[in-house]
C-alpha positions as CSV (number, residue, x, y, z in Angstrom):
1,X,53.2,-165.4,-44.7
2,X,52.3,-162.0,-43.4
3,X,52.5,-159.8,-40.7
4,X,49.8,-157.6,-39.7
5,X,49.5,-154.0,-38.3
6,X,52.2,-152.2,-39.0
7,X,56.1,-153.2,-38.7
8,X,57.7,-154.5,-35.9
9,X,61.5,-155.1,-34.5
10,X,62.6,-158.2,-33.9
11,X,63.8,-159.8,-31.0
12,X,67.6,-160.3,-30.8
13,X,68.2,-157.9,-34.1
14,X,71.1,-156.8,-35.2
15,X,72.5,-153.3,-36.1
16,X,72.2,-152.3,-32.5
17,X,76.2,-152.0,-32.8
18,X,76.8,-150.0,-30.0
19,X,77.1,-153.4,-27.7
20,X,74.4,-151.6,-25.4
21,X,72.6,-153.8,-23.0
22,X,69.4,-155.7,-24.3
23,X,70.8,-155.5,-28.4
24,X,71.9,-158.4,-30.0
25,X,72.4,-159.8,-33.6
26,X,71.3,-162.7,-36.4
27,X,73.7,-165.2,-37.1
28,X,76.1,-164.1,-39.3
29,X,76.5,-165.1,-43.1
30,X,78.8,-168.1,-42.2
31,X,76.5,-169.7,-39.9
32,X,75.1,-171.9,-42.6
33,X,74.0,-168.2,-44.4
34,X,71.8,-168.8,-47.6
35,X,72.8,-165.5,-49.2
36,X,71.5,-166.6,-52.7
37,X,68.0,-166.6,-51.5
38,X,66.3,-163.8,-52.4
39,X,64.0,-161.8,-50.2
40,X,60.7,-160.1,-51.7
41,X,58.7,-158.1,-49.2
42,X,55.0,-156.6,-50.5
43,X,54.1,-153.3,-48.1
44,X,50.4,-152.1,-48.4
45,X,47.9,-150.4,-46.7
46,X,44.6,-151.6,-45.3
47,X,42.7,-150.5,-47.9
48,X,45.3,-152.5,-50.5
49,X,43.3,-156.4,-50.1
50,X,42.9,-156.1,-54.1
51,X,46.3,-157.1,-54.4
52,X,47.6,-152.9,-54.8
53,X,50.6,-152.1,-53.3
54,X,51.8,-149.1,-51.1
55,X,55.3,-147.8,-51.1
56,X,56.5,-147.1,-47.7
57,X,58.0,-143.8,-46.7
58,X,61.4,-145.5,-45.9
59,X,62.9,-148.7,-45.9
60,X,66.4,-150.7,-45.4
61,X,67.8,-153.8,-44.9
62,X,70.8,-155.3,-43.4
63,X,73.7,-156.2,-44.8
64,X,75.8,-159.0,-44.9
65,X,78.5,-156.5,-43.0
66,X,75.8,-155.6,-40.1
67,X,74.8,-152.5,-41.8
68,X,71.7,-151.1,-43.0
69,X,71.2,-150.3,-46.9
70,X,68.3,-148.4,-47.7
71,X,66.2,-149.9,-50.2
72,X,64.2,-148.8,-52.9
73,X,60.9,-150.3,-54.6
74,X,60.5,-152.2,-57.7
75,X,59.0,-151.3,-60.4
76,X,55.7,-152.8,-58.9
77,X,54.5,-150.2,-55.9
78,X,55.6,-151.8,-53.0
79,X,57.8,-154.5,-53.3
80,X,61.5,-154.7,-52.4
81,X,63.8,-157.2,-53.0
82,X,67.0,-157.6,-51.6
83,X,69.5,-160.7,-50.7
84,X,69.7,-162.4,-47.8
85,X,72.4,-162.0,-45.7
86,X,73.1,-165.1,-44.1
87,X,70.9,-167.9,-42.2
88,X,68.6,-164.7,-41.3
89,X,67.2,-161.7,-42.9
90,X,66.0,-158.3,-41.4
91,X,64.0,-155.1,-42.7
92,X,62.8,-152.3,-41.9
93,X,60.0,-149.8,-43.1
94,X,58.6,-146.3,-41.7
95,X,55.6,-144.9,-42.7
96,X,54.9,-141.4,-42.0
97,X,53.4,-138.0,-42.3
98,X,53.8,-134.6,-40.3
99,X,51.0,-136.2,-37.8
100,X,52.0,-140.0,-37.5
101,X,55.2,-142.6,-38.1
102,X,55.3,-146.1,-37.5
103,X,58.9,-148.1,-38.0
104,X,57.8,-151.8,-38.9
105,X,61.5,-153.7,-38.2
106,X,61.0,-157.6,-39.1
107,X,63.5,-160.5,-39.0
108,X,62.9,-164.2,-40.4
109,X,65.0,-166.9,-41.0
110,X,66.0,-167.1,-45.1
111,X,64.0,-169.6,-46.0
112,X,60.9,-167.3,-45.3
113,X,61.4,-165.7,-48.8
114,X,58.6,-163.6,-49.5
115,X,56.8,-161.6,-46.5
116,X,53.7,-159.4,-46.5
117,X,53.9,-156.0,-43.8
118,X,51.0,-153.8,-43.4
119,X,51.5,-150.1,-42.9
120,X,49.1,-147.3,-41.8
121,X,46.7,-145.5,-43.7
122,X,48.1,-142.6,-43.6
123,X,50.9,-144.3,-46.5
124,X,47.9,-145.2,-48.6
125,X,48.2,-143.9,-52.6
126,X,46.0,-140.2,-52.9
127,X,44.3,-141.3,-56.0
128,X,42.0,-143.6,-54.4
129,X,38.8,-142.9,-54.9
130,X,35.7,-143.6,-52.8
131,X,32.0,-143.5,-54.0
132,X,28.8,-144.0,-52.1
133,X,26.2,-147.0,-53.2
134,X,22.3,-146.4,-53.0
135,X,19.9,-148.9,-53.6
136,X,16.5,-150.5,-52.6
137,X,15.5,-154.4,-51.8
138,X,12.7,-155.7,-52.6
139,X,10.7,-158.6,-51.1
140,X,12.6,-158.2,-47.6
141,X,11.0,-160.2,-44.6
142,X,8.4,-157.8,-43.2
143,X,10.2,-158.1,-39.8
144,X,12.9,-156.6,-41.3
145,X,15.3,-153.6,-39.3
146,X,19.2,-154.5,-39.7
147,X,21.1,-154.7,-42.9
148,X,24.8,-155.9,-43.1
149,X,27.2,-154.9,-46.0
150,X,30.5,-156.3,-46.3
151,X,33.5,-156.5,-49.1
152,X,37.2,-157.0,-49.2
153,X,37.8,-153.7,-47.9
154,X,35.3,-153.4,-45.4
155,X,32.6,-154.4,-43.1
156,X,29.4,-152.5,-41.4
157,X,26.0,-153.0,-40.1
158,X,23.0,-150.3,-39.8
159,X,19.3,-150.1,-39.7
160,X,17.4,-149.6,-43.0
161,X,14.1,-147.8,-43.3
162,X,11.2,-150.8,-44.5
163,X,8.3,-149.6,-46.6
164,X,5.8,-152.9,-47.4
165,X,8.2,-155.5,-48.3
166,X,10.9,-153.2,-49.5
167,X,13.9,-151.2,-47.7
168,X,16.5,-148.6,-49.1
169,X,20.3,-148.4,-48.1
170,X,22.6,-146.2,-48.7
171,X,26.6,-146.9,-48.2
172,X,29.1,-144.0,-48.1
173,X,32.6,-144.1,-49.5
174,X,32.7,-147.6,-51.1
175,X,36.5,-147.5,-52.7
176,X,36.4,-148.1,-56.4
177,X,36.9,-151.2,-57.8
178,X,35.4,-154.6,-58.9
179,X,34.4,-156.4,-55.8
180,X,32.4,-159.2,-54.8
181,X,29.6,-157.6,-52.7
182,X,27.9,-158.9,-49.2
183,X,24.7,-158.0,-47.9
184,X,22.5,-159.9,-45.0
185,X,19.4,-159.3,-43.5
186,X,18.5,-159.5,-40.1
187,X,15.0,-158.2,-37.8
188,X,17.3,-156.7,-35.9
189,X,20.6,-155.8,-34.7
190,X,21.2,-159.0,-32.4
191,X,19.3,-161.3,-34.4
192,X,20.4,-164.4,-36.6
193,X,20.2,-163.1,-40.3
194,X,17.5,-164.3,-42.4
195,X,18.8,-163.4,-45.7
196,X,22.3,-162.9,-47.8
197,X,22.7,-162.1,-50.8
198,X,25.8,-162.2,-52.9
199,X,26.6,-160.3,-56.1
200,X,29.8,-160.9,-57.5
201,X,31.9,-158.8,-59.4
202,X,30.6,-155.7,-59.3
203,X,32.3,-152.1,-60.6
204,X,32.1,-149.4,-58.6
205,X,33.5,-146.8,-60.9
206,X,31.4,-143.4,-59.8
207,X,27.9,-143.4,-57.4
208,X,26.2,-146.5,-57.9
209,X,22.5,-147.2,-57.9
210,X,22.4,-150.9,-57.0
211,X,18.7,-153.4,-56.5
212,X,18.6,-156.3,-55.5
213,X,15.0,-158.4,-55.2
214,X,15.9,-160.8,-52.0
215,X,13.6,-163.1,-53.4
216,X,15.5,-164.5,-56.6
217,X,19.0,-162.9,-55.4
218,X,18.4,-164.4,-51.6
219,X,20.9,-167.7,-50.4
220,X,19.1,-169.1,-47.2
221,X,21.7,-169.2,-44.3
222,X,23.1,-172.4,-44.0
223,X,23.8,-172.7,-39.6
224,X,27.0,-173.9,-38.0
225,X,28.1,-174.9,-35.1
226,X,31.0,-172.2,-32.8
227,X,32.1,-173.4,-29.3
228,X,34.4,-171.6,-27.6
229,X,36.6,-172.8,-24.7
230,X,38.8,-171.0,-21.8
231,X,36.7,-167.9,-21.1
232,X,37.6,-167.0,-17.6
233,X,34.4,-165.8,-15.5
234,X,35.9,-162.1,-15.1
235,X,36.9,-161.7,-18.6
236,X,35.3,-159.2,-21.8
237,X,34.3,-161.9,-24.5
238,X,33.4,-161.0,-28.3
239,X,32.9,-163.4,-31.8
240,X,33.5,-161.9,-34.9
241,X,32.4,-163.9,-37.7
242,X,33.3,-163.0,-41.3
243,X,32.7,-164.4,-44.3
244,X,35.2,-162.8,-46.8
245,X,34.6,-162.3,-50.5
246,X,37.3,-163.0,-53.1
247,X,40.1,-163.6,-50.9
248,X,39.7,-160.0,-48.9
249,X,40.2,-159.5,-44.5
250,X,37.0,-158.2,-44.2
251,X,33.7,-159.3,-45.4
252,X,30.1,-159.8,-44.3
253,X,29.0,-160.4,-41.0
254,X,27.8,-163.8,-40.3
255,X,28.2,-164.2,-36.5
256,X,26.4,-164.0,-33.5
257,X,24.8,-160.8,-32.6
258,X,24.4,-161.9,-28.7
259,X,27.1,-163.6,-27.4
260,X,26.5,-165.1,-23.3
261,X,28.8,-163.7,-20.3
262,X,30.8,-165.5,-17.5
263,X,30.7,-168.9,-19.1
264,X,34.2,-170.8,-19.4
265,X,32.7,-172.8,-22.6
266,X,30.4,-170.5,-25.0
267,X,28.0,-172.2,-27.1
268,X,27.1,-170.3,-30.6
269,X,25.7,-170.9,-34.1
270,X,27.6,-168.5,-37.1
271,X,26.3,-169.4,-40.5
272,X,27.2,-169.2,-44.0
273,X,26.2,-169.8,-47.6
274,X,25.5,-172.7,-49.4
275,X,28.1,-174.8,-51.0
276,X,27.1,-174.1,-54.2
277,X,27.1,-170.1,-53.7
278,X,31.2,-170.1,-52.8
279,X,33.8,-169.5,-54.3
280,X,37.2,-171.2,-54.4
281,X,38.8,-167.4,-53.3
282,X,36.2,-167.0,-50.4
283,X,37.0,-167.7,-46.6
284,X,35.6,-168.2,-43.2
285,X,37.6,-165.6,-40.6
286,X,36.2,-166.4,-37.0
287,X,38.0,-165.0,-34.3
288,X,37.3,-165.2,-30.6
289,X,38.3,-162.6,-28.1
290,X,38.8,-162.6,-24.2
291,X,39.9,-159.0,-22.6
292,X,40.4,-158.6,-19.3
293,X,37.2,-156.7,-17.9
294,X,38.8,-153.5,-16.4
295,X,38.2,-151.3,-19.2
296,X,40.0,-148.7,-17.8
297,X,43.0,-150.6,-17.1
298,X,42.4,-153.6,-20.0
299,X,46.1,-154.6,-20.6
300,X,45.6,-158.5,-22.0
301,X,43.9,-159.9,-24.5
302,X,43.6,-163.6,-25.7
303,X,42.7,-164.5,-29.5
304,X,41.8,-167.7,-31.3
305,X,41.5,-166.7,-35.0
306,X,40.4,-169.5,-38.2
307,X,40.5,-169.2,-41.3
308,X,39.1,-171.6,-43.6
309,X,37.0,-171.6,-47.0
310,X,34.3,-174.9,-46.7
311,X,32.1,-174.1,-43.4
312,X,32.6,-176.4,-41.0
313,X,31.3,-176.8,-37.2
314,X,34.2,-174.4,-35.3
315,X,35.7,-175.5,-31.5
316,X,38.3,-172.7,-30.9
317,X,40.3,-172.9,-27.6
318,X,41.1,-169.5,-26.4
319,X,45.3,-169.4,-25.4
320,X,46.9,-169.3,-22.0
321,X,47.3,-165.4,-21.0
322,X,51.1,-163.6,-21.4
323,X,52.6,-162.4,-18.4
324,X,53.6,-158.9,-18.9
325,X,56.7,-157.7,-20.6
326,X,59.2,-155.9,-19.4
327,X,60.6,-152.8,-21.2
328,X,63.8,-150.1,-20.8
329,X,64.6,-146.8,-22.4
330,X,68.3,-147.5,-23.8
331,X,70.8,-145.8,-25.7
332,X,69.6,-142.4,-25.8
333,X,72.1,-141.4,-28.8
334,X,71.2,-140.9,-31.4
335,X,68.1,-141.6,-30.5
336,X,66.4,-143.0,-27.4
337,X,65.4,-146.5,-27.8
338,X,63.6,-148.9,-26.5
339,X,63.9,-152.6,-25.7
340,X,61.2,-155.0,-24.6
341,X,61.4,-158.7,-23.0
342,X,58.7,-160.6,-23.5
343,X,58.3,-164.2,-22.0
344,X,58.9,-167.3,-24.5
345,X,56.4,-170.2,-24.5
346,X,57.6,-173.9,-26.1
347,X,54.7,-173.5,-29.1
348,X,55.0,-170.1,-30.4
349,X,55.8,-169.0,-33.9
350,X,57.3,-164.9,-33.2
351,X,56.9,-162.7,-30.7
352,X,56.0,-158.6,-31.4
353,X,56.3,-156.2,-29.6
354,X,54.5,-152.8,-30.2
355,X,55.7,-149.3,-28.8
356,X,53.2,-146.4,-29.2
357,X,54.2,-142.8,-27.8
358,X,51.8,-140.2,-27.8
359,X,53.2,-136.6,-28.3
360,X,50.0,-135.7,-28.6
361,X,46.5,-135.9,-29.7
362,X,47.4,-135.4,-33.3
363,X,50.9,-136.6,-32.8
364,X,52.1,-140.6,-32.5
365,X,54.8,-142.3,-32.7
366,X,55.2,-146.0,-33.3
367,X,57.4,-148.8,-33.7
368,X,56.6,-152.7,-33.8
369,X,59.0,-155.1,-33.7
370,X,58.7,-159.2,-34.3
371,X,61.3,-161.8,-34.1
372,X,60.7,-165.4,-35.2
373,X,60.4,-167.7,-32.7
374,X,63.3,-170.1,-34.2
375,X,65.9,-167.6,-33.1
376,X,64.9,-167.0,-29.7
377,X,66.3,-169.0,-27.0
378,X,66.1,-168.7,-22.8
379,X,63.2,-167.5,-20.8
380,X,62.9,-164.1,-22.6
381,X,62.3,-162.7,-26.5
382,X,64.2,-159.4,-26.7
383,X,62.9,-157.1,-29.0
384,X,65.4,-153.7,-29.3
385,X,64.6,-150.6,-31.3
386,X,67.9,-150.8,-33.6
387,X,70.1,-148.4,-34.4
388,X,70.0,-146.3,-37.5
389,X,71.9,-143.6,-37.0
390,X,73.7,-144.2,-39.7
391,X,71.2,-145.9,-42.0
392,X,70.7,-143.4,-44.9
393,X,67.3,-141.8,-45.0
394,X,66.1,-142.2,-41.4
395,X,64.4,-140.2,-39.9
396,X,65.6,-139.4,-36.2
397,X,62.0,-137.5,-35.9
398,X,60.3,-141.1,-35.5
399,X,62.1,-142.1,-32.4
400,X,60.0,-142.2,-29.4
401,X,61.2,-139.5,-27.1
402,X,62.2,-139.6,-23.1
403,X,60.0,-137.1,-22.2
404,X,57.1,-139.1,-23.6
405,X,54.5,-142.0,-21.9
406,X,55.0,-144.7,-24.2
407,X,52.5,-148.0,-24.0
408,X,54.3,-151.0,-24.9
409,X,52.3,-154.2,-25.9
410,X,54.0,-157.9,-26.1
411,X,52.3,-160.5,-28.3
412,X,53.1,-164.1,-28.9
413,X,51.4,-165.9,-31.7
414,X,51.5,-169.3,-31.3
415,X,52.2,-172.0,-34.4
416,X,48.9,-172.5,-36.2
417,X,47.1,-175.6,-36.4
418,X,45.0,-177.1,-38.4
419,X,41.3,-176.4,-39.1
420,X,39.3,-178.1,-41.9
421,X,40.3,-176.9,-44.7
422,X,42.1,-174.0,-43.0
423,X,44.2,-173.0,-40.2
424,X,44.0,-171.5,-36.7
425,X,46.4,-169.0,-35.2
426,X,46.5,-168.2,-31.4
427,X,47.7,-165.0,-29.7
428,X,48.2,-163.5,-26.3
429,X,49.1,-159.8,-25.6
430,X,50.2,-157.7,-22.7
431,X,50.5,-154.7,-22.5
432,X,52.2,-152.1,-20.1
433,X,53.0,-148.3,-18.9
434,X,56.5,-147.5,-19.6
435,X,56.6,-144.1,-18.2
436,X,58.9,-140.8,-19.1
């Protein structure tokens, strides 16, 4: 199970023991508590989909007593253990420099043992290094303009210069590694690809010089269906297709380039590799995307995301929109906090919610809080910024201060379901103004 983003408070969390309006707390250890289970939470970076881990800058976790223990890492970077406190279990995680901090604050019930929490970049180990890829391919379509590269780490498309039947690329700041390496040709930008090419396991260990002939290197692309339902006539729309090496997030484009406007049901064709090309660790992410069309003003989003390893024809149903949360500054000792309601539908899984203050340009402030859906009950999740003025280690610095616009942003993901031989997850987000 993981949870994406950065690190987020959960609604109804305890250590808010001031008794302030909008706190509230777990269940406590006698409520059926399943302190014997131990809890092991991984914390990385975005650029950690090998498997690395990333120490956060802080973390705690709550006691059987209602307080919060501060926590140190294993002996593998970023990985805390600790024992559950009762039926539920709740952490928390900052990550931050002189410029940025994001507070990740998560509660589960105890039979969710291990948990995955994304921090920023910013936490990201110095010693990674980054090297730039150069290469030619030869035998190329002669119509060809577009080349897409893709790994576990990232994803990008760009034009490459054509000479004859060959074209030279060059990548910039390819993190080191062995990785399984993506690359698709297209004519152009917004046109199907007519070429990938897969090379697997390769070491990037200093500037690389890497050619590939597309003629004896080159998979045909095998098409698949996409249909998307519930776009709304007034509503942004956008695909992203991915087809992600060796278990990675990102990988190589393999969606549409031209997606159609204004229809409630959106017709499509991704593609993929043959069978015989895959491997077991390889997966399909397809996400579609419906924004509200004010992009000045775009507060809501809708997502529909699958993941799935054997290609399969794709019908994704785009989720009912949230209505928007409500959110109070509270408590302003020791810090001011925040709490946010957002409303409860019968098939979600948790609820986030996501407040980001700008001090400014170089300056932000985050926190993101999720609760799991089991322990929320009534028309409203609350999600409260906890207290830890007494938690040893914190940082009052990361609070979000009074005098400072904050956008808050409530999610709901909804309980997968099933997708060949995969799973799709639904979301809807809101966000709002919550000003000084």
């Amino acid at each position: 199970m993981s949870f994406r983003g950065g690190l987020v408070l959960v609604a109804l969390l305890a250590g808010c023991s001031s008794g302030e309006a909008g706190s509230s707390a777990p269940p406590a250890p006698a409520d059926g508590g399943s302190a014997a289970d131990t809890i092991t939470v991984h914390t990385r970076t975005p650029s950690d989909a090998s498997g690395r881990g990333t120490n956060a800058t802080w973390a705690a976790a709550l006691d059987a007593a209602g307080q919060w223990q501060k926590l140190e890492p294993s002996a593998t970077a970023g990985t805390y253990t600790f024992a559950a406190p009762g039926a539920t279990w709740s952490a928390a995680f900052a990550c931050a420099d002189d410029r940025a901090s994001l507070v990740v604050v998560v509660s589960r019930p105890s039979s969710v043992t291990t948990f995955d929490v994304e921090l920023e970049p910013q936490c990201a180990p110095d010693e990674i290094s980054s090297f730039d890829m150069t290469g030619t391919f030869a035998h190329v379509p002669p119509t060809t303009s577009w080349l897409d590269f893709g790994y576990a780490l990232d994803d990008r498309g760009f034009t490459i210069p054509a000479a004859g039947d060959n074209a030279s690329y060059e990548l910039l700041n390819v993190i080191a590694g062995t990785w399984d390496l993506g690359f698709g040709l297209r004519d152009e930008g917004g046109a199907p690809l007519t070429k990938i090419m897969l090379l697997r396991d390769q070491a990037i260990v200093g500037p690389t010089k890497l050619d590939v002939d597309a003629t004896t290197a080159g998979l045909v692309p095998v098409p698949k269906g996409l249909v998307v339902n519930g776009v709304a006539p007034d509503e942004n729309f956008a695909i992203t297709a991915r087809y992600a090496l060796g278990g990675g997030v990102h990988g190589l484009d393999i969606g549409p380039q031209d997606v159609p406007y204004g229809q409630p049901t959106v017709t499509l064709t991704y593609v993929t590799v043959p069978p015989a090309a895959a491997r077991p660790a390889d997966r399909h992410r397809i996400q579609a995307l419906a924004a509200d069309a004010d992009k000045e003003t775009r507060v809501m989003t809708r997502t529909s995301d699958a993941v799935f390893h054997s290609a399969i024809d794709v019908a994704l149903e785009l989720p009912a929109g949230l209505p928007a949360p409500r959110a109070e500054r509270t408590a302003p000792a020791p810090y001011v906090r925040v709490t946010t309601y957002v409303a409860t539908r019968p098939n979600a899984a948790d609820y986030e919610a996501l407040v980001v203050g700008r001090v400014s340009n170089r300056r932000v402030h985050s926190w993101r809080l999720s609760v799991d859906a089991s322990a929320v009950t009534g028309p409203e999740a609350v999600l409260a910024i906890p207290d830890f003025g007494a938690a040893p280690g914190f940082d009052a610095s990361w609070a979000i201060g009074a005098d400072v616009e904050a956008v808050v942003t409530g999610t709901v993901h909804e309980v997968s379901t099933p997708i060949g031989d995969g799973a799709v997850v639904r979301a809807a987000t809101h966000a709002i103004t919550l000003a000084p």
